[in-house]
C-alpha positions in Angstrom: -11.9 -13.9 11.1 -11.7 -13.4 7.0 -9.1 -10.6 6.1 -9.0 -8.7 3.0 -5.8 -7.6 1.8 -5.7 -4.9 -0.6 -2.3 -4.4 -2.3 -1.8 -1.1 -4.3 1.2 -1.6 -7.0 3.7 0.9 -7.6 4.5 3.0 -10.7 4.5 1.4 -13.9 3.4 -1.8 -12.7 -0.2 -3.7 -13.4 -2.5 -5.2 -10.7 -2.4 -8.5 -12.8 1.4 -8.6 -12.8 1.2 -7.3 -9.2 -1.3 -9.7 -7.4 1.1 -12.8 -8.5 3.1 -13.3 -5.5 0.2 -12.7 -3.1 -1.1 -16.3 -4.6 0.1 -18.5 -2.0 -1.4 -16.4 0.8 -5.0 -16.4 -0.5 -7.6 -18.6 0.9 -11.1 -18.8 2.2 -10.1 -16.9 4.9 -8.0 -14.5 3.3 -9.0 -12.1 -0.5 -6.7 -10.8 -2.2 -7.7 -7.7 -4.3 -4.9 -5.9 -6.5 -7.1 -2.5 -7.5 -5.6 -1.1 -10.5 -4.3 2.7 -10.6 -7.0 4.5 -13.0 -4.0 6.0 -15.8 -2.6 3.5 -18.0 0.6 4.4 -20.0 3.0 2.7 -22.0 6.4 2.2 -19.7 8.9 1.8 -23.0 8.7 5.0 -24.7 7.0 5.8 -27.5 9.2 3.6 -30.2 8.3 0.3 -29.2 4.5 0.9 -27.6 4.2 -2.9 -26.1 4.7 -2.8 -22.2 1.8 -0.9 -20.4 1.9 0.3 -16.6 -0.5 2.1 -14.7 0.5 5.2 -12.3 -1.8 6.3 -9.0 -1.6 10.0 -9.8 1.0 13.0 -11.0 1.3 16.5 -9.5 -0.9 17.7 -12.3 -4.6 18.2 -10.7 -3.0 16.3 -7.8 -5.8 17.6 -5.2 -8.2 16.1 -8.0 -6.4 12.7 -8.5 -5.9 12.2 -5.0 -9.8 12.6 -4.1 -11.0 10.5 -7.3 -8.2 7.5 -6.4 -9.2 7.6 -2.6 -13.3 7.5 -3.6 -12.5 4.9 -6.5 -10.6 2.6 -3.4 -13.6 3.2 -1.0 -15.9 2.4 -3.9 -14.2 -1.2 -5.3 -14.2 -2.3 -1.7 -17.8 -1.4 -1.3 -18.9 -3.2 -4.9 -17.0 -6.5 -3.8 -18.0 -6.7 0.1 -20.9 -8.9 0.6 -23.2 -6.9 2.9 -23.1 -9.6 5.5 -19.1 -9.5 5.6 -17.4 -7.2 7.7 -13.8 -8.3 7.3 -10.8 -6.8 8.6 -9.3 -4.5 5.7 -5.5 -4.9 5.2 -3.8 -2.1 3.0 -0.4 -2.8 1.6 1.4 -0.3 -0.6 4.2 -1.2 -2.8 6.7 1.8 -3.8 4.4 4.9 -5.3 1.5 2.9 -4.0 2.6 3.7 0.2 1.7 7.1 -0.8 -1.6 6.1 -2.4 -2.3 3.7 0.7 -1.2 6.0 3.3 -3.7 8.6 2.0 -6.6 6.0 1.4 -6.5 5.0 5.0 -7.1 8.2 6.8 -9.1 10.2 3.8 -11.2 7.1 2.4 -14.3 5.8 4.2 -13.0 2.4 4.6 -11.4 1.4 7.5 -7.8 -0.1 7.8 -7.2 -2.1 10.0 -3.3 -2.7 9.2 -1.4 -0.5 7.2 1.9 -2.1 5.6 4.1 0.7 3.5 6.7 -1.5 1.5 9.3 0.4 -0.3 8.1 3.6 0.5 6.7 5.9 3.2 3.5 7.5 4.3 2.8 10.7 1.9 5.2 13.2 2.5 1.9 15.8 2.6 0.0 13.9 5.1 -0.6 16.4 8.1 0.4 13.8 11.1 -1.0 15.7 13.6 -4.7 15.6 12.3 -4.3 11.8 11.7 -2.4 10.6 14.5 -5.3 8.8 15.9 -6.5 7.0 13.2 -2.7 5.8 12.6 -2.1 4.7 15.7 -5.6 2.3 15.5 -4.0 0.5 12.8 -1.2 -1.8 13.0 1.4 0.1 11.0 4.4 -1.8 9.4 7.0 -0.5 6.9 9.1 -2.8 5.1 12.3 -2.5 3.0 15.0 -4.2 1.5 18.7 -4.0 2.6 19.4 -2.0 -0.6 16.7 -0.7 -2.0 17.7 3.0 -3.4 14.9 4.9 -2.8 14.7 3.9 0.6 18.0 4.2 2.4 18.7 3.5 5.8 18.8 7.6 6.1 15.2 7.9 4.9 13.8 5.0 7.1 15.4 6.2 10.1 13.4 10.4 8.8 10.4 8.3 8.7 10.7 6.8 11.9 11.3 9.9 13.1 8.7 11.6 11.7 6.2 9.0 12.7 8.0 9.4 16.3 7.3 12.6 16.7 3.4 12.0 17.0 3.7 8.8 18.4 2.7 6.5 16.1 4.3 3.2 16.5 5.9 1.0 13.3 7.3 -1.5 13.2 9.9 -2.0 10.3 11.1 -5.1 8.6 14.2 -5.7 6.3 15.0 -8.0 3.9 18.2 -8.5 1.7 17.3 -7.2 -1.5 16.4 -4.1 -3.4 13.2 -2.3 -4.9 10.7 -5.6 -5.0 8.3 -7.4 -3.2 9.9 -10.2 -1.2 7.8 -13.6 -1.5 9.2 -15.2 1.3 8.6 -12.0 3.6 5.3 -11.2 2.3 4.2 -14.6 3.6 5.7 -13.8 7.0 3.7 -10.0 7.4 1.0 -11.5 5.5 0.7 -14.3 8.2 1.4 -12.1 11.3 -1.7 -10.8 10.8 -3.5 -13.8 11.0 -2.0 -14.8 14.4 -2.8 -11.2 16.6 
């Protein structure tokens, strides 16, 4: 059956730099759509004005941002899906984009089937408890390298917990390395998908 994987960058970062090392995963059977956040800004300061990143939201208007990212998610999907298709809808979050996925899949309309959080964690606001259920329907899978500083082995093991204590199942994955997307391993989730 086709999959859809939809990867949500993190801060700073563009879709077009982001989508690169999902190339050797895509296919007939497998889209890969990098959605861009909707607030460009330039990432080296105001001297220099050349490198340009996009952010999914701040805590100004958050309530706001948070609502139009989630519909503008829903709606992309929508626009690109043949209306014959019904594909099974991967979401994968990279660093400020977990947040932005985690929310997406229990407030959006579309439904996620698999929910992979790399470098990063559901959104720390996410009430649990009103969307266990909808969790636990989707394969969730959080993934981290060996020394990546905003995720310490301190923090994975709070997430677990958290997650743990409404019984949602993850399953985490490591890899040696810091703060980035890991070719080789995104291969390996990627395909694991593909085989259940």
């Amino acid at each position: 059956a086709a999959a859809w994987w939809v990867g949500l960058h993190g801060y700073g970062q563009l879709a077009a730099d982001f989508i690169e090392p999902f190339a050797p995963v895509a296919g007939p059977e497998r889209y890969i759509v990098t959605p861009e956040a909707l607030s460009r800004f330039y990432v080296d300061g105001m001297e220099r004005h050349e490198q340009v990143g996009a952010s999914w939201m701040t805590r100004e208007d958050r309530a706001n941002e948070i609502a139009d990212y989630v519909a503008y998610l829903d709606a992309a999907i929508r626009h690109l899906r043949p209306e014959d298709h019904d594909p099974s809808i991967c979401a994968l979050g990279f660093s400020q984009g977990t947040a932005t996925a985690s929310r997406w899949a229990v407030l959006g309309d579309t439904a996620i089937d698999r929910l992979v959080l790399w470098g990063g964690a559901p959104a720390h606001d996410l009430d649990l408890s009103a969307h266990a259920d909808a969790l636990r329907a989707m394969r969730l899978t959080m993934v981290v390298g060996t020394d990546d500083p905003y995720v310490t082995a301190e923090r994975r093991e709070a997430v677990r917990r958290r997650l743990g204590r409404h019984n949602i199942p993850v399953a985490v994955r490591t890899f040696e390395g810091g703060h980035r997307l890991d070719k080789d391993l995104l291969q390996t989730v990627i395909a694991d998908s593909a085989e259940s």
